[in-house]
TILOBA-19869 format. One record per residue (C-alpha): x, y negated, z negated. Coordinates in steps of 0.001 Angstrom, whole numbers, plus 524288, in hexadecimal, padded with zeros to 5 digits. Example, Ala and Ser with C-alpha at 12.3 -4.5 7.8 and 13.67 -1.06 7.14 Angstrom:
BEGIN
8300C811947E188;83566804247E41C;
END
This chain:
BEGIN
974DD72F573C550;9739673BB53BDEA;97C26748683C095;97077752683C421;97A1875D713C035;97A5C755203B2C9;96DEE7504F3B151;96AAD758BF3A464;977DB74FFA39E8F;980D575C3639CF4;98A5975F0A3A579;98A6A76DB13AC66;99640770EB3B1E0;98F58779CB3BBD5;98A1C76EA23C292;98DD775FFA3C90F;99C6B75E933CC3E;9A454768D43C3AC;99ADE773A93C7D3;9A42A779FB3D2F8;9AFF8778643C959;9A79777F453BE56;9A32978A473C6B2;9B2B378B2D3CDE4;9B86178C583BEE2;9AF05796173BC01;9AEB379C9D3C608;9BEFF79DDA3C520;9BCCB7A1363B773;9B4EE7AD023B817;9BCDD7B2223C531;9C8037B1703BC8B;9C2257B8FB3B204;9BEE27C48B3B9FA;9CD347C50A3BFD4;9D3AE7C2943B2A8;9CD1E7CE783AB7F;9D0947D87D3B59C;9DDB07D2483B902;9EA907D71A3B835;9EF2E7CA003B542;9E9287BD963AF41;9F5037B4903B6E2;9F24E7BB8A3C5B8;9E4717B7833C1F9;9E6757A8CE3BE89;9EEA07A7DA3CA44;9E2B57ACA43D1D4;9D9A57A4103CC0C;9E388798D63D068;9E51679B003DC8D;9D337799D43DE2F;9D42878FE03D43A;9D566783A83E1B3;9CB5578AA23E96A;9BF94787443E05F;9C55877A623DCCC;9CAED77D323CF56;9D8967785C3D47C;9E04B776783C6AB;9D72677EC13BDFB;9E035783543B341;9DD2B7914B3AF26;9E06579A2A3A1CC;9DEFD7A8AC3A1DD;9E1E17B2B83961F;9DCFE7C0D7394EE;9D17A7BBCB38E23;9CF2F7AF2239472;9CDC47A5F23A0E4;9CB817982F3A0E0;9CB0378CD93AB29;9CDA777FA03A99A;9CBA1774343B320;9CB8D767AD3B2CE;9C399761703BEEA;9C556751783C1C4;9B89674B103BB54;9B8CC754A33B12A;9BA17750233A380;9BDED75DF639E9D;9C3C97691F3A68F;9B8CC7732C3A993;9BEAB77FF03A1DF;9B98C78CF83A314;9BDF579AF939BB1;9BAC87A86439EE7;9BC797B313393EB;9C4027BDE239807;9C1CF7CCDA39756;9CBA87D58A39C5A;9C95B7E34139B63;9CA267EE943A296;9CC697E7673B2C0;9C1FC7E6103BC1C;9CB5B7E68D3C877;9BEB77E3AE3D03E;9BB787D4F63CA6E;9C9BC7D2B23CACC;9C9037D3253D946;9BC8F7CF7A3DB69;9BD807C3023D591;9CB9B7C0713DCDD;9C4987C31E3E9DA;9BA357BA4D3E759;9C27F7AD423E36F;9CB197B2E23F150;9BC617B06F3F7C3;9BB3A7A2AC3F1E5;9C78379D183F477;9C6CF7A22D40442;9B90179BEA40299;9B1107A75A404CD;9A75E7A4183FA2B;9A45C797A03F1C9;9A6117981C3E511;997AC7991F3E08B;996FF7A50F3E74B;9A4B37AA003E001;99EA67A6E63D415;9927C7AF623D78A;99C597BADE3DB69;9A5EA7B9D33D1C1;999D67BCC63C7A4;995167C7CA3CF54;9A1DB7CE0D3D053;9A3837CBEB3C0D6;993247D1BA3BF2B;995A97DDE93C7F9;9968A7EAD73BDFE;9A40D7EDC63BAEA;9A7AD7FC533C0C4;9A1CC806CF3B86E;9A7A280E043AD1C;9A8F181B323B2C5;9AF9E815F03BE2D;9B8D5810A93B6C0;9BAF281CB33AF1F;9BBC7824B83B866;9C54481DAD3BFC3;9CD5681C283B4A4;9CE70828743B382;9D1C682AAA3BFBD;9DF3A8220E3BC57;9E10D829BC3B200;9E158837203BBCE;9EB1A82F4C3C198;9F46382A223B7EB;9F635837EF3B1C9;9FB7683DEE3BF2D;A01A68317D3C12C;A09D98355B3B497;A0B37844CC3B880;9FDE1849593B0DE;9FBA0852BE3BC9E;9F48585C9B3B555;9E5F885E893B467;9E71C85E9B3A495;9EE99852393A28C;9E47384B823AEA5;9D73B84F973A80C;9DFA384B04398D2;9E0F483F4339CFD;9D4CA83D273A320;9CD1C8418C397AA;9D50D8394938E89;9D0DD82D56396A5;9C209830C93970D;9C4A08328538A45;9C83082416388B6;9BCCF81E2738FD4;9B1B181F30383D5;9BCD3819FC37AF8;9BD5B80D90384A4;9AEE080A41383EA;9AD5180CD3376DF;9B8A7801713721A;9B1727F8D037B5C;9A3AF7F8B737528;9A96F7F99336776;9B48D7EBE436B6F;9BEFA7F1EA36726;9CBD67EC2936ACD;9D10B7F17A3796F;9DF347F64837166;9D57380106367FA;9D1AC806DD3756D;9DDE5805D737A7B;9E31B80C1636DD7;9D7528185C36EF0;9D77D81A9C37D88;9E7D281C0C37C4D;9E560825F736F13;9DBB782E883779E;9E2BD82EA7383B6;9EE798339C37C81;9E7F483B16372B4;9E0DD8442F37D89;9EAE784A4538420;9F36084C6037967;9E701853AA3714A;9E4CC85CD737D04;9F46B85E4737DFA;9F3F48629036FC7;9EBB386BDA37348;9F2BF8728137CF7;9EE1986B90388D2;9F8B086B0B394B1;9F91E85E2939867;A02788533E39C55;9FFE58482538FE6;A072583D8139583;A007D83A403A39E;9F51183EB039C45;9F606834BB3915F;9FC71829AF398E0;9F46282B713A569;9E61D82A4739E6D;9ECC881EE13951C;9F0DF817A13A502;9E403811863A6E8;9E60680AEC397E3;9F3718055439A7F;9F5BE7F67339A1B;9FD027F5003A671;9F5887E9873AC54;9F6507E28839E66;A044C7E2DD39E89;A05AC7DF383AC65;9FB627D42B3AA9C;A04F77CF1D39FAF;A104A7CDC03A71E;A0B827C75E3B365;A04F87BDFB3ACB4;A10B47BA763A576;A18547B8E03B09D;A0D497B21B3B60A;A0DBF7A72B3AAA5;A01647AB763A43C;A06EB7ADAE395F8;9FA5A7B0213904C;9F49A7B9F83973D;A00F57C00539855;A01E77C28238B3E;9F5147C7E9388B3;9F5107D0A4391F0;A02487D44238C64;9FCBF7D6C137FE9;9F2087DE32384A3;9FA837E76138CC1;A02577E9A53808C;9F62E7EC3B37655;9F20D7F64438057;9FE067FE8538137;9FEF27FE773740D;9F3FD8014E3713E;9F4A080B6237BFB;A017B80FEA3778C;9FA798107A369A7;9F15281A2136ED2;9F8BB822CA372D8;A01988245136920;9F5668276136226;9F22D831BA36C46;A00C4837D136C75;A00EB837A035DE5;9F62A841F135FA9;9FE0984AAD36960;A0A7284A3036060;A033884E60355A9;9FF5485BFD35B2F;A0DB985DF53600B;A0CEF858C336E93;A1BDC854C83720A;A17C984EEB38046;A23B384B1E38840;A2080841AC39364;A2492846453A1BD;A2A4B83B6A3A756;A2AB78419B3B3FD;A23E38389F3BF8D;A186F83D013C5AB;A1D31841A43D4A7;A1ABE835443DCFF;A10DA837173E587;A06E983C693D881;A0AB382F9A3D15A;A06EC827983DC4E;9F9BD82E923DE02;9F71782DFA3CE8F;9FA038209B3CD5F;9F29681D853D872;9E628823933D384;9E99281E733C548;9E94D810D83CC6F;9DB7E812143D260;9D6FE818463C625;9D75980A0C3BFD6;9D712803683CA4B;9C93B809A13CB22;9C7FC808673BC9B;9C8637F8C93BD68;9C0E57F6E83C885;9C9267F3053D2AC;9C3B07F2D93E161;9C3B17FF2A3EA70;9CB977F5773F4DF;9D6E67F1883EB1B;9D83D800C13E54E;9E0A5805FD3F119;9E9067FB2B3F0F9;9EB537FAEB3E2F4;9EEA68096E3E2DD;9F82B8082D3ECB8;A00717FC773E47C;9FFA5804B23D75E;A069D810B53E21C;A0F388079E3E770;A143D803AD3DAAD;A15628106F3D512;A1CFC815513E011;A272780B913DDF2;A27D7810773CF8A;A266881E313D218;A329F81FAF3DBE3;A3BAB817173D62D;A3B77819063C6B3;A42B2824623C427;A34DF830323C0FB;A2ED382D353B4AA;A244A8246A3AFEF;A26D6819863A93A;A3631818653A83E;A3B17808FC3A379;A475F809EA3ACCF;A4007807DD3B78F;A37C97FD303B437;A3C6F7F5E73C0F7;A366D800693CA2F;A27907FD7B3C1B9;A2BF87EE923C428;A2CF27F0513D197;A1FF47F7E93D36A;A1AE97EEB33CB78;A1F187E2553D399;A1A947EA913E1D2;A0C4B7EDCB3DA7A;A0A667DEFD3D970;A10897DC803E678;A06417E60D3EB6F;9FCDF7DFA23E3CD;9FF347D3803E843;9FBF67D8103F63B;9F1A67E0383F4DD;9EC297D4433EF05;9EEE97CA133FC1B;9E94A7D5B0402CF;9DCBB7D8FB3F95E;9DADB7CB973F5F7;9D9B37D08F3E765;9E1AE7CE493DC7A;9EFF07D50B3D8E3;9EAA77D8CB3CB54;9E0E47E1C23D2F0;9EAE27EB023D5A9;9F5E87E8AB3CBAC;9F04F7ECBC3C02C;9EC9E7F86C3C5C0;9F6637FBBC3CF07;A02527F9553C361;9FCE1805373BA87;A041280FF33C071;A12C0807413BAC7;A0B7E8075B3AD18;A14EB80E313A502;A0BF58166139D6D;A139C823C139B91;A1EAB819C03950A;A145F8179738C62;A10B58235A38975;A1DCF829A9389C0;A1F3A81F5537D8A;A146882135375F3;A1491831FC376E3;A24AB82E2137041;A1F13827D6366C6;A118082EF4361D1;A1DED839B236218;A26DF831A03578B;A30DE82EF636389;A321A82151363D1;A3FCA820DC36858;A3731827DF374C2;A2E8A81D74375AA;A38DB812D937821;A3B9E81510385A4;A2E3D8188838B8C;A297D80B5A3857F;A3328803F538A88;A2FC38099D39777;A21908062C3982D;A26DC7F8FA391B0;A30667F64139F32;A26817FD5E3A824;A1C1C7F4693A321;A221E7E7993A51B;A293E7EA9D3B16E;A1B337EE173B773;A14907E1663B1C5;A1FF37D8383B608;A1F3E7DFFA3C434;A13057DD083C48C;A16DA7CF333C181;A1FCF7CC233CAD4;A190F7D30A3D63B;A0D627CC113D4DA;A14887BE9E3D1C2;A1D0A7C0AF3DF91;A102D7C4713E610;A09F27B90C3E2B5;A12017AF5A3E723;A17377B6393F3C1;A04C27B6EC3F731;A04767A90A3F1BA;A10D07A3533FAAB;A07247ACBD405B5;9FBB77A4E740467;A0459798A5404B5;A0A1679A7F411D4;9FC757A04741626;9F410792D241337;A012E78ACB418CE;9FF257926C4267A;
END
C-alpha cells in the first residue's frame, strides 16, 4: 500500500512519521538562534535549550553552538541517518527583547500553554516584528553616555555636552562601515580616534573641560565588557570554543579601542595638553545615580523590555555599592580586585533571581547590569601614559583593568554557576513534593 505522504517517490521530511521531529528540531533551532545572538553567553544558552530539549520529544538531541554557528543533530529509531539541522549565526549589536521573548515562549510550551505549531507561528512573528528604531537607540545611548561621564566626576556642563557631541559624532561613522563591509575592528579603530580626538581639539583650544570622564564616558557604551565576561563563563562552563572566540573578540576590540585612542591622545599631546587623571571617586550617592542612568541608557539601547529595566538597574546599583564603599576612592585600582569579584558574584546572584521571578533569562540583566565594574578609566589612564611617552605609567593602570576585568568575568562565573544549581536542586524538591 502506498505512503500518500510519499506517493510522488521522494521522501519530505515535513510530512508522514518524522514530521513532528522535523518541525521540534527546527523549531529548537531557530529559538536558539534568536537567544544566542543577543546572549551574554553561548553555554547559559545551550543549557536552556537542554532543559526544553524532553518537552518536544528531542530527548538526546546533541547540540553545537559557536559565535557563528548552531547545529542540531538527532538521531530518531527508524532513521537511517540522524536528522541534522544548522542555523548561521549573527551576533551584533543585542536585541534584549528576542532574547526574552523567545525564553518566555519555550517557558509557555513546556507548561503546555501552546502546541508547538502555534510556537512555531510565534517564534516567526517575534523574529518579523521591526527591530526598535534608530533614533531610539541613539538617543538612548546617549543618554548612557550623560551618565557615565558624571558617573566618572564630568559634572560640568562643558565636559557633558563634549562628550555628547563626540558620540553623535560617532553615529554617521557607524553606518557608513556598515554599507561599505568593512571589518567591525576599522570602526572600532575610527569611533575610539574621534571620541578622543574631540575633546582634546577643543581642550587645545582653550576649552575648560574635564578630558577624562569626557573621553572614557562617551568611549563606555563601546567597551567589551560582555565579550570578556561571555569568555569566561563559558570556559568555566566547558564550552572551549566559544569561549575562546569571544575571548578573542573582547581582546581585538580593546585594542583596537585602545588603538584609537592613542590616536586621539597623540593629538592632545601634540598641542601641549599634559592631562593628569583625578582619581578622586565620584561622592556616592552621584555615582549611584550616574550609573544607574548609564545602565538604562543601554539597556534602552538594546532593546530590553520596560518590565525587566527596573530590575536590572537596581542589580547594576547593588553591585556598585559593594564596590564603591569598600575599595579604598578611586576608579579602577588592581588591589581590590576581590571587592569587583564580589559585586560581580552578588550581580549574578541577583540575576539569577530576578530570573525565577521574571521567568527571563540571567543574560537579560548581566550584561547590562556588569558595565558600571568595567574598568575603563584603567584604560584610559594607560593609554593617555603612553600617547605621553610614559610607559613605565602605563604598567600599573593596565594591569588594573587586566585584574578588574577577570575578577568581574569569573564573578560573574561563579555567581551564576552557584545560582544554577541551588534553582535546579529548587525545582527538584518542587516536582518530588
Amino acid at each position: 500500500m502506498t505512503d500518500p505522504d510519499h506517493d510522488d517517490g521522494r521522501w519530505d521530511p515535513h510530512r508522514g512519521e518524522f514530521r513532528d521531529t522535523v518541525l521540534a528540531i527546527n523549531f529548537v533551532a531557530d529559538a536558539g538562534r534568536q537567544m544566542l545572538e543577543s546572549s551574554t553567553s553561548v553555554s547559559e544558552v545551550i543549557e536552556r535549550l537542554r532543559r526544553f530539549l524532553p518537552a518536544v520529544g528531542l530527548d538526546g538531541c546533541s547540540m553545537d553552538a559557536t559565535l557563528s554557528s548552531l547545529i542540531l543533530s538527532y538521531w530518531q529509531p527508524g532513521q537511517a541517518l540522524p536528522l541534522t539541522t544548522m542555523r548561521e549565526l549573527d551576533v551584533t549589536s543585542p536585541r534584549l527583547e528576542l532574547l526574552s521573548g523567545t525564553d518566555a515562549l519555550l517557558d509557555r510550551v513546556e507548561r503546555g500553554d501552546t502546541t508547538l505549531v502555534d510556537a512555531v507561528v510565534e517564534l516567526r512573528e517575534l523574529v518579523d516584528a521591526p527591530p526598535q528604531r534608530a533614533r531610539i537607540s541613539q538617543a538612548a545611548l546617549l543618554v548612557s553616555v550623560l551618565g557615565w561621564v558624571l558617573f566618572l566626576n564630568g559634572t560640568t556642563a562643558v565636559t557633558v555636552v563634549v562628550a555628547l557631541a563626540a558620540t553623535v559624532v560617532t553615529f554617521p561613522v557607524s553606518r557608513l562601515v556598515s554599507r561599505l563591509r568593512l571589518p567591525t575592528t576599522a570602526a572600532t579603530f575610527l569611533i575610539a580616534v574621534l571620541v578622543a580626538a574631540i575633546p582634546n581639539l577643543l581642550a587645545a583650544a582653550g576649552l575648560s573641560l574635564r578630558l577624562g570622564p569626557a573621553i572614557v564616558g562617551a568611549l563606555f557604551i563601546y567597551l567589551p565588557g560582555r565579550a570578556f565576561v561571555s569568555s569566561v563563563i563559558d570556559g568555566i562552563a566547558n564550552a572551549p570554543v566559544s569561549s575562546l572566540a569571544r575571548a578573542i573578540e573582547a581582546l581585538l576590540t580593546a585594542g583596537f579601542l585602545a588603538l584609537g585612542m592613542l590616536v586621539g591622545n597623540r593629538i592632545g599631546t601634540g598641542f601641549g595638553l599634559d592631562y593628569e587623571p583625578n582619581l578622586n571617586s565620584t561622592p556616592l550617592a552621584l555615582s549611584i545615580i550616574a550609573a544607574g542612568v548609564g545602565v538604562l541608557g543601554i539597556a534602552v539601547a538594546w532593546s530590553m523590555p520596560r518590565v525587566f529595566l527596573l530590575p536590572t538597574i537596581v542589580i547594576s546599583s547593588a553591585g556598585w555599592l559593594i564596590v564603591a564603599i569598600t575599595t579604598r576612592g578611586g576608579f579602577g585600582d588592581g588591589s581590590d580586585w576581590w571587592a569587583y569579584l564580589i559585586a560581580a558574584a552578588v550581580v549574578a546572584v541577583l540575576a539569577s533571581a530576578a530570573t525565577v521571578w521574571q521567568n527571563s533569562s540571567a543574560s537579560v540583566y548581566t550584561g547590562v547590569a556588569i558595565l558600571p565594574l568595567v574598568p575603563g578609566f584603567s584604560l584610559y589612564t594607560a593609554m593617555l601614559a603612553i600617547a605621553q611617552g610614559d610607559t613605565s605609567a602605563a604598567v600599573s593602570p593596565l594591569a588594573d583593568a587586566g585584574s578588574i576585568s577577570l575578577a568581574i568575568a569569573v564573578g560573574i562565573a561563579v555567581g551564576l554557576s552557584v545560582s544554577r544549581n541551588a534553582i535546579a536542586v529548587g525545582r527538584r524538591v518542587r516536582s518530588a513534593d
